[in-house]
TIRO-2110 file (N, C-alpha, C; in Angstrom, 1 decimal):
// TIRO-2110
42.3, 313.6, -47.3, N, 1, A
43.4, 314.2, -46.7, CA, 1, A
44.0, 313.3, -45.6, C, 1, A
45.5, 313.2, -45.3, N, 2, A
46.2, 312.6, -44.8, CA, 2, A
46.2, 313.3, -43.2, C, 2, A
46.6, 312.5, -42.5, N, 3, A
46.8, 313.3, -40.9, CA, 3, A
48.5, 312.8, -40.7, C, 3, A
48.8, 313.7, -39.9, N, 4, A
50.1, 313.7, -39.9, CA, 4, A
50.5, 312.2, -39.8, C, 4, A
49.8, 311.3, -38.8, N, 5, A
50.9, 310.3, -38.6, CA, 5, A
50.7, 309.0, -39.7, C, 5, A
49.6, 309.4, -40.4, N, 6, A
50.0, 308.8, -42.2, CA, 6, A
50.8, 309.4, -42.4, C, 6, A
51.3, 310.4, -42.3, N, 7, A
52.4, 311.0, -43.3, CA, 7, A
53.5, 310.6, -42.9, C, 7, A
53.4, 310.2, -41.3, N, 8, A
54.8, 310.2, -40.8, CA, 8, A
55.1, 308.3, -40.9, C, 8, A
54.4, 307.9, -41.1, N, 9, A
54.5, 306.3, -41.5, CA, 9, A
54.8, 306.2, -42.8, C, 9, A
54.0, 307.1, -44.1, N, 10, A
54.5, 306.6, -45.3, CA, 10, A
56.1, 307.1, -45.5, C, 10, A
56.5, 308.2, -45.1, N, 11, A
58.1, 308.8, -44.9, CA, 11, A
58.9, 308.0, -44.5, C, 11, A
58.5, 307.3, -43.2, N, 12, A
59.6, 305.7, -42.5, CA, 12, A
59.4, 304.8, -43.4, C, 12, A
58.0, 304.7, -44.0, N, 13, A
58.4, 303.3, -45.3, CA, 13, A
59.2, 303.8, -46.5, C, 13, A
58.9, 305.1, -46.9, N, 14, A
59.8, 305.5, -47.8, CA, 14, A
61.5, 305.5, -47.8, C, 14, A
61.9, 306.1, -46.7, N, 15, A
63.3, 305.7, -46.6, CA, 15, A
63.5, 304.5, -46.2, C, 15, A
62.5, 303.4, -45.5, N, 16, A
63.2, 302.3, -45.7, CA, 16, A
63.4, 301.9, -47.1, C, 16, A
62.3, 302.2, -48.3, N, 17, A
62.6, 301.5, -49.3, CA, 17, A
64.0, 302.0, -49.8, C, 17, A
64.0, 303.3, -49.8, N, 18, A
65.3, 303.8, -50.5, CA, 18, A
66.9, 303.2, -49.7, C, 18, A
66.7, 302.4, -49.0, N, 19, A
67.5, 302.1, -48.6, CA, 19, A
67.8, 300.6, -48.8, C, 19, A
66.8, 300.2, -49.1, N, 20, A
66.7, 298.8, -49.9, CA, 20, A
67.1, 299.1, -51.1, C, 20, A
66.5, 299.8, -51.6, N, 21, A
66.8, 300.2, -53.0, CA, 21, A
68.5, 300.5, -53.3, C, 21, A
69.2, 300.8, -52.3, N, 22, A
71.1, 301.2, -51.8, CA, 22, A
71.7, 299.3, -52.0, C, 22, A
70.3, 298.8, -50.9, N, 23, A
71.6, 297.5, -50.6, CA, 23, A
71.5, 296.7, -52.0, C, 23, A
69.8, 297.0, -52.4, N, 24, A
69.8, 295.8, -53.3, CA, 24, A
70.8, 296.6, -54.9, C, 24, A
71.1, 297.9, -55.4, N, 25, A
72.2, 298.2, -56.2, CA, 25, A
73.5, 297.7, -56.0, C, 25, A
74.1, 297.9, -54.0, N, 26, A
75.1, 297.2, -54.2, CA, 26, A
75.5, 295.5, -54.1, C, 26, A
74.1, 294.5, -54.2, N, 27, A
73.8, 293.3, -54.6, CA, 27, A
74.1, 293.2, -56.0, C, 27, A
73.1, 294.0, -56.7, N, 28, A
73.6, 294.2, -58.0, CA, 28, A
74.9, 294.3, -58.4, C, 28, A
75.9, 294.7, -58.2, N, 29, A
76.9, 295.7, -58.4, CA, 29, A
77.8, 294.3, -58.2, C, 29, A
77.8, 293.5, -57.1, N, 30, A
78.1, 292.1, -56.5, CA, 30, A
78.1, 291.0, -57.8, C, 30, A
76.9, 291.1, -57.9, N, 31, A
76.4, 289.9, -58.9, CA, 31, A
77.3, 289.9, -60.3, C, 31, A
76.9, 291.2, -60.7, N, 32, A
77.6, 291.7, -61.9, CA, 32, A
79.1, 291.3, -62.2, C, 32, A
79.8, 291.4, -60.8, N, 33, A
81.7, 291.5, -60.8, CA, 33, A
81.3, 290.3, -60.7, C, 33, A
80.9, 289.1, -60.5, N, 34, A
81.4, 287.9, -59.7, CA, 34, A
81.1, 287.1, -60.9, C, 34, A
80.2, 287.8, -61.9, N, 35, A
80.3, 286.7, -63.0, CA, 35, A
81.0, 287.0, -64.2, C, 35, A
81.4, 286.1, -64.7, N, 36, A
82.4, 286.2, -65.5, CA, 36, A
81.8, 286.1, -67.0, C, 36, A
81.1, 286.8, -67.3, N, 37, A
80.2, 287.5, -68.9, CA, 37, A
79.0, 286.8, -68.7, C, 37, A
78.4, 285.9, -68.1, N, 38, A
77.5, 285.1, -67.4, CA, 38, A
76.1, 285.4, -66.3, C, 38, A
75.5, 285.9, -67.0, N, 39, A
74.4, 286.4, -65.9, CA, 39, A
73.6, 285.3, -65.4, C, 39, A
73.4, 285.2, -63.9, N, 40, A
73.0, 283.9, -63.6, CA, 40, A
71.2, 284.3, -62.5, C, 40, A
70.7, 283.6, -61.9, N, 41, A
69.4, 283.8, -61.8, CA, 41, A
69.6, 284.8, -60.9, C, 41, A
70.7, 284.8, -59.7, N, 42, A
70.3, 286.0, -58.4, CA, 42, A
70.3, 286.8, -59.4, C, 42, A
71.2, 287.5, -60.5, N, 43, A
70.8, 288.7, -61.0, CA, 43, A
69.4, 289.3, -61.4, C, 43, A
68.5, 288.1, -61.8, N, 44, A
67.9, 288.6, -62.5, CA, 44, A
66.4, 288.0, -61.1, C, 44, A
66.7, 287.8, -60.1, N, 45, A
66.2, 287.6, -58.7, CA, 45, A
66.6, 289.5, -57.9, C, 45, A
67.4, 289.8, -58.1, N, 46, A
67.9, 291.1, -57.3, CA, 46, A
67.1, 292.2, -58.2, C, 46, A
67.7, 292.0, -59.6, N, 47, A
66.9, 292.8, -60.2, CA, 47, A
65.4, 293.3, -60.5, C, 47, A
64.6, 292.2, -60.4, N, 48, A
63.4, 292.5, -60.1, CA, 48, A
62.4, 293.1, -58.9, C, 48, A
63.6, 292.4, -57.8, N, 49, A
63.1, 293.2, -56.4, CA, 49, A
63.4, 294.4, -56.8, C, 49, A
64.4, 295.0, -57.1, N, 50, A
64.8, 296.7, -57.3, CA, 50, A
63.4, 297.2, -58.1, C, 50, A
62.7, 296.3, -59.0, N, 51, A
61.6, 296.9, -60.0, CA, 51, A
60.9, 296.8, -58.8, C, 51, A
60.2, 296.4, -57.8, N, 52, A
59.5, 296.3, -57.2, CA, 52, A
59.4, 296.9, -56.1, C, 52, A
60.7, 296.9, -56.0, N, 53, A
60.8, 298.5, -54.6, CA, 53, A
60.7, 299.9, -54.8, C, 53, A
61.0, 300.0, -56.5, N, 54, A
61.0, 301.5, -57.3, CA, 54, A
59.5, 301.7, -57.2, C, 54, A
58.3, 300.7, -57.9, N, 55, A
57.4, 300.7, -57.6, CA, 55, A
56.7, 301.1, -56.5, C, 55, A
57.1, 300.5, -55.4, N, 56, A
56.7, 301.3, -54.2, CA, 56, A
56.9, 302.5, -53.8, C, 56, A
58.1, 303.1, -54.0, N, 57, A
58.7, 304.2, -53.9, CA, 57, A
57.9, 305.1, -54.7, C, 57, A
58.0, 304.9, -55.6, N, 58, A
56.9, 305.4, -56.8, CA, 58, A
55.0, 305.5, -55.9, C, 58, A
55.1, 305.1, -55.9, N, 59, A
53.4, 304.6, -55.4, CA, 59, A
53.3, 305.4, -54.0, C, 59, A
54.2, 304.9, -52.8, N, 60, A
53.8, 306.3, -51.7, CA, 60, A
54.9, 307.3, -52.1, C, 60, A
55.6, 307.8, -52.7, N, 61, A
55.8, 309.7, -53.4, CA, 61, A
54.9, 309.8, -53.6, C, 61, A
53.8, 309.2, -54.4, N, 62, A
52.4, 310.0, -55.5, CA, 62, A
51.7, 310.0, -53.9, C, 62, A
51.3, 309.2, -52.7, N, 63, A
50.4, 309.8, -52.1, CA, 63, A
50.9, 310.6, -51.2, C, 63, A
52.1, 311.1, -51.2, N, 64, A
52.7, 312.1, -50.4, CA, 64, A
52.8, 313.0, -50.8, C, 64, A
52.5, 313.6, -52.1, N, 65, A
53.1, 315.0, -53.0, CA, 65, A
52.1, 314.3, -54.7, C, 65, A
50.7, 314.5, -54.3, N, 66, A
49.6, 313.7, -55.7, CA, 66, A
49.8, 315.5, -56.5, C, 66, A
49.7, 314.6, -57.7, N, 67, A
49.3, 315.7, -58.9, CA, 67, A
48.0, 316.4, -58.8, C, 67, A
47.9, 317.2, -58.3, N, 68, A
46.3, 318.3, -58.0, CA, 68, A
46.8, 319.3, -59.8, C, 68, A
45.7, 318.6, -60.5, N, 69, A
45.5, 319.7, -61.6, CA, 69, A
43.8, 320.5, -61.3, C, 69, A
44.7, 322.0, -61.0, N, 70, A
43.1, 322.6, -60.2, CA, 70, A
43.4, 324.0, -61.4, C, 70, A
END
């Protein structure tokens, strides 16, 4: 079991990720218009951090709110 100020540390990393998760879509979103049919390495550099911040996001949700099959 968690004590609050784990909970209140995994919450501040969670919104930071989701907020990484904001800049790096509108990085994405950047990359995307600026190339002209042409995907070049930052995209596919941006894109992977987004896999890897989802991940995280993913990973402290589950220890903030775990599946109890009781």
């Amino acid at each position: 079991m968690m004590v609050s100020g784990e909970v209140g540390n995994l919450q501040m990393q969670l919104q930071k990720l989701r907020k990484q998760q904001t800049d790096l879509d509108h990085q994405l979103d950047g990359a995307v218009r600026s190339n002209s049919g042409v995907l070049n390495f930052d995209f596919f550099k941006i894109k992977k951090q987004k896999n890897e911040v989802r991940d995280q996001v993913i990973k402290i949700h589950g220890m903030l709110r775990p599946d109890i099959i009781a």
